[in-house]
Structure formats: structure tokens, C-alpha cells
N, C-alpha and C positions, 0 to 999 in steps of 0.2 A: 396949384390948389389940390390935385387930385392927388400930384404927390403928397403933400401935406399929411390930406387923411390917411391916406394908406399907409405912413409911416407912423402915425396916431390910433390907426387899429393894429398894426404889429406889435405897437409897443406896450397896447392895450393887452393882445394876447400875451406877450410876454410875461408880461405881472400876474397873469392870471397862472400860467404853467408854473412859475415858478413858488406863487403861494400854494397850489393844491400839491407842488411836490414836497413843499416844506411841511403841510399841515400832514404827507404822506409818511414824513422823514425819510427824503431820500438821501443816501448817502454820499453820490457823487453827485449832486448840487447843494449839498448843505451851503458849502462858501463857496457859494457861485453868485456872480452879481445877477441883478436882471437882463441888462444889454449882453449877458455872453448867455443867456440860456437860447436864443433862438439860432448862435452858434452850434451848441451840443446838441441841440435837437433837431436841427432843420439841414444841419450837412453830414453827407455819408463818412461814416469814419468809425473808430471804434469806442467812441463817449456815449455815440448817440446806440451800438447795437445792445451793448452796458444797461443804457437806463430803458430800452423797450423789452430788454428781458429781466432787468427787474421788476419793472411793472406788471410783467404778464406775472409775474413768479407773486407778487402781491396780492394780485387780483384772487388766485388759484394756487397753494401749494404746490396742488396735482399736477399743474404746468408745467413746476421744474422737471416732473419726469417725464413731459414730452420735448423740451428742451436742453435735457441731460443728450451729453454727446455721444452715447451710444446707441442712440440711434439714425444717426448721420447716417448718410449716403456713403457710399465710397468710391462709385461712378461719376456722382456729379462733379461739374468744372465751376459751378457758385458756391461760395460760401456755407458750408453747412448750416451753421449757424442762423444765418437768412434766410433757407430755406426752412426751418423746423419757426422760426420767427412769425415767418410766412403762412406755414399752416395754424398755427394757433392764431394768429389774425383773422385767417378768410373763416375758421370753426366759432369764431365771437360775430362775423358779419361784418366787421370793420371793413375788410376788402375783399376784393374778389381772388382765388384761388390762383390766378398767374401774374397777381399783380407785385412782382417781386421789388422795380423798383420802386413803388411806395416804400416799403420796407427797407429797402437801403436809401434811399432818399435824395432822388435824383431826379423826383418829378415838382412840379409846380407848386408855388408856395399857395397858394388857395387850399389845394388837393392834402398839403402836408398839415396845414392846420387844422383844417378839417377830422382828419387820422387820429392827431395827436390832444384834439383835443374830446372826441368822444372817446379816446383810451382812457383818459385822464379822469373822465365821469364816472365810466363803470367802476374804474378802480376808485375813486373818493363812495363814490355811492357802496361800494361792499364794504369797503372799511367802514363807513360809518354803521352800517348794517349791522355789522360784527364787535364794534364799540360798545358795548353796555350804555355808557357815561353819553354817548353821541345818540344812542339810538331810538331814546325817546324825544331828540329834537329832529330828527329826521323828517323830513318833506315826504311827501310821496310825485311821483314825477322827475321830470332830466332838470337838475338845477346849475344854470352854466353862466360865469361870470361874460362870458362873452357874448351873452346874447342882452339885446338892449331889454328897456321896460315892455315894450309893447311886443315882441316877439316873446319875451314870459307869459305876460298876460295870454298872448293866444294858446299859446303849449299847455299855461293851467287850465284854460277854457275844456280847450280838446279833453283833456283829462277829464275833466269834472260833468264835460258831458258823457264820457265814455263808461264812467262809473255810474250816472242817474240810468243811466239803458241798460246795465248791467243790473244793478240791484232794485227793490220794489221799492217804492216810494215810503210805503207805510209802512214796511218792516225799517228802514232807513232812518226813518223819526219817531219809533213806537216810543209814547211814554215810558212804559214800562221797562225795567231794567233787566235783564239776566245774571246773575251773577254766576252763576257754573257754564261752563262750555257746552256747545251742543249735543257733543255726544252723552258726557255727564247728564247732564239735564234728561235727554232721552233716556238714559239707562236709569234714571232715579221716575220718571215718571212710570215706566214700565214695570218698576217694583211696587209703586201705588196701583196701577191695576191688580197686579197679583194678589194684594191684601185687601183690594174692593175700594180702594178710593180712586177720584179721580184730580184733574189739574186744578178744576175751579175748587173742589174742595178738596186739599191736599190734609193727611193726617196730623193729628199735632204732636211736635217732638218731644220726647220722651224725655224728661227733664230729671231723671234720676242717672238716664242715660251718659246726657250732658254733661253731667257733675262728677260723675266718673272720669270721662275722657279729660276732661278740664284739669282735674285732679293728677290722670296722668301723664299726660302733656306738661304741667306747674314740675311733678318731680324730675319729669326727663331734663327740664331746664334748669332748671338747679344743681342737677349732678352735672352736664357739660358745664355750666359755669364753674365749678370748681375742680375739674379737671383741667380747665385754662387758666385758675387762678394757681392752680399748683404749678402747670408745665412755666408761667410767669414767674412761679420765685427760684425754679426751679435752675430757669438760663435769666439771670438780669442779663440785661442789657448797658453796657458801658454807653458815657456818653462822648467819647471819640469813636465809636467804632461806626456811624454815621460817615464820618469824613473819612474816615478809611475805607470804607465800604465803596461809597464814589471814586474815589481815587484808584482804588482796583478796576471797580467796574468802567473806568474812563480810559485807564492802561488797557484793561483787555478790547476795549471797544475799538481802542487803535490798532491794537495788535490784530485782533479779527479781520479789520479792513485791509490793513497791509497784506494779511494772508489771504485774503479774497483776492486781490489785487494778482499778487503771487501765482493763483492758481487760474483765473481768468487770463491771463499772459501765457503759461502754461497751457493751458486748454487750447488757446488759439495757435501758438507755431505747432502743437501738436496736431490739429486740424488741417493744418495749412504744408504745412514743412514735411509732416511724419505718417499720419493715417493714409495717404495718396499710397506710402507705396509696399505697406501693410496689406494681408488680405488676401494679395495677389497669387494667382496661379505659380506651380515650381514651371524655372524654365527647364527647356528641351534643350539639351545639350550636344552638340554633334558629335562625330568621331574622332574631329580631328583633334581632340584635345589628347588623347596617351600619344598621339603622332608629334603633337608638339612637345610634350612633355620629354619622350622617348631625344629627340633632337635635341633639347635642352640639357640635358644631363651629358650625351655625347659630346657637345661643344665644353662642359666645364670638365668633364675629363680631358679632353683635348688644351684648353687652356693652362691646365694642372699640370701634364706631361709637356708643352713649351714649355715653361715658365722657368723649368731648371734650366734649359740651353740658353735662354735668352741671357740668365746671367751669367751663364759660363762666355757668353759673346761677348756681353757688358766687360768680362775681367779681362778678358785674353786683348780688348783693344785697350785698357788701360794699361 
């Protein structure tokens, strides 16, 4: 029975990984099933170091340049790679600073889903951040498929009490509306002292004023309107070049990946095979090398001057 469940929440986690990396579009599980995502991601190897520096690289641009390979070590005997993986983990609080095998992922499956799946949050949680289209459905709080109804319920609780202690009750629920920001609002009230009014009786707008800016504002819009209706007749628009347009942009989307591919393979025997022994101090050379050298040249002169007898020997015994 125990087995049951716990093969009933892995497989729970699974769906869940592999929906927030598709809603991610991640590119090395696009056609990945579900039963192989806890493959690529839960054993050490080079699928799963792939998609933990992509996700850092999603999360943060800036990442890629503390995960660009020129900053590797050249001392160390671990994987550079895992090591700069490492630090950008324990700098987010995911892990602690020497905890490398989480990172290569050699540690217990509790500990790894745990890891993998508060990575998974920050990163849906920024993107959606950053989404225009998403970001006014955004929640506020950790929204994690993996957690039941009633472990939500408490996490929203926490929150929503942590907010009423934070903010005033009555600025919280004031009737009344603001419509400029607070600094605005302060800087516009500060102009009514200067001219003798105050908040509760604010001056009244200047309606010639109005009718000007309305005026101006009407022409500015109609001249960009027809700046966009001319640069329209200016390029039509065929109606193939839609399907051509994807079809480029589907070739280049492969060809990009291949060439990522390419250079990720590249990067790593380079890591592995070539930076070790780059870098390195010149050696010390002894003396005995023109001693050898010196000996080497005397033996192929001496070889050179045999070499006619030996076949004056060779003739005279045939």
C-alpha cells in the first residue's frame, strides 16, 4: 500500500514537471513523455545538467553570464559546470553552498523533488511576471500543483495574514478611489498648496485648458493613424507569405536547436578533455636534453656512414 502511494505522488509530481516545463517551452522535453521526465531529471547525467541550466538561464538572463564557461575553475577535479550550477542554486537559497550532489543528483528522491520542484516555481512564477497576457491573472503567493487543497489553503492563510499586519486596515478598504500614483498625487497636491488650495477643496480644472490638450492629443492621433495607414499600403502583405513565414521560422527553430546541441557537446569535451591542461605553468626543462639531442645526431651520422659498407657486404657475399 505504501508502495502504491508513493508511486501515485511520483507520478503526480511528474505531470506536474512536465506541464510547467511545457507551459515553460522547454526545448529538451518538448517530446518527452511523462514517465521519462523523472528519468531526465532525477538521474545524474547530461539531460538533466541541460535542462537545470536552462532553467537558471530562464529564470535570469544575467545567469547565463555566471554559467558562461569562462569562468570555470581550472583547478577543480568536479565538473565545472556543476560547480557554477551550484553556486547559482545556493545565491537563489535552493541549496546550501557545498551541497553539490543535489546538483548532480545523486541524493534521495524526496530531497530531489523538493529542489526541482521549488526551481520550477520561481521560474513559472517570473515568467508569468514578465508575460503581459499572464500577468494580470497572476496569484500572489507559491502556487504548486503539488501541493494538496488543504496545504494551499494554509500557505494562502499565512499570506493573507501576513499582508493584514503589514498594511492598515482602513487604507486597505478606503472607499474612496485614487486614481494617480502616490508620488503623482503628492506632487499634484503640493502644487494646490502653492496656489492656496487645499485636498478637501481642490481647484477647479481649467476647461479651456482641457479643450486645448484634447484638441492636441485628437491631432497627434490622427496623424500616427495615418502614418500606419500609409506604411500599410505602402508593404501589403501577400497572403502566402504567413505559411512561409512559419515554415522559415520552424527550419530556423531546428536548425538553432541542432546548433545549440553542437555547441553544448562542444563546450563540455572542451571542459572536460581540453581546459585541464590549458593555463598551465611552462615546464622546467633539464639539461639533459642538447646531451641527448648532441647523441642523436652522432648515432645518425654514424648510421649514414655504416650503411654504405653494409651493402658493399650485402654485394661482395652475393
Amino acid at each position: 500500500m505504501a508502495a502504491t502511494s508513493k508511486e501515485t505522488k511520483e507520478c503526480k509530481m511528474s505531470k506536474s514537471f512536465k506541464k510547467r516545463l511545457d507551459m515553460l517551452e522547454c526545448p529538451y522535453t518538448s517530446d518527452v513523455d511523462e514517465s521519462w521526465i523523472s528519468q531526465l531529471l532525477l538521474k545524474p547525467g547530461e539531460s538533466r545538467i541541460r535542462i537545470l541550466h536552462w532553467l537558471f538561464s530562464r529564470f535570469d538572463q544575467a545567469v547565463s553570464d555566471v554559467l558562461d564557461a569562462q569562468y570555470s575553475s581550472v583547478t577543480t577535479h568536479v565538473d565545472s559546470r556543476l560547480q557554477r550550477l551550484l553556486q547559482v542554486a545556493s545565491a537563489l537559497g535552493l541549496c546550501s553552498y557545498d551541497d553539490i550532489d543535489l546538483v548532480r543528483g545523486v541524493t534521495t528522491g524526496p530531497k530531489q523533488w523538493l529542489f526541482l520542484d521549488q526551481l520550477l516555481d520561481i521560474v513559472s512564477i517570473a515568467d508569468s511576471a514578465e508575460d503581459p497576457q499572464t500577468k494580470s491573472f497572476s496569484v500572489p503567493g507559491v502556487v504548486s500543483d503539488s501541493w494538496s487543497l488543504e496545504e494551499q489553503f494554509t500557505q494562502d492563510s499565512v499570506y493573507l495574514e501576513r499582508l493584514v499586519t503589514q498594511e492598515r486596515m482602513t487604507t486597505l478598504f478606503h472607499p474612496a478611489i485614487t486614481l494617480l500614483p502616490p508620488d503623482l498625487a503628492h506632487k499634484l497636491e503640493r502644487s494646490w498648496v502653492e496656489r492656496g488650495f487645499t485636498k478637501d477643496k481642490p481647484p477647479l480644472p481649467d476647461v479651456k485648458q482641457l479643450s486645448e490638450s484634447y484638441s492636441d492629443l485628437m491631432g497627434q492621433l490622427t496623424r500616427q493613424r495615418e502614418i500606419l495607414q500609409e506604411l500599410l499600403e505602402e508593404l501589403p502583405q501577400k497572403e502566402d507569405q504567413n505559411s512561409d513565414l512559419n515554415h522559415v521560422s520552424t527550419t530556423l527553430g531546428l536548425m538553432l536547436k541542432e546548433l545549440g546541441q553542437f555547441i553544448t557537446g562542444f563546450t563540455y569535451s572542451f571542459e572536460n578533455e581540453i581546459r585541464p591542461w590549458c593555463n598551465k605553468p611552462q615546464p622546467h626543462l633539464t639539461p639533459l636534453g642538447p646531451a641527448v639531442k648532441r647523441v642523436h645526431s652522432l648515432l645518425s651520422g654514424l648510421k649514414e656512414w655504416i650503411l654504405p659498407w653494409q651493402l658493399l657486404r650485402n654485394f661482395r657475399i652475393m
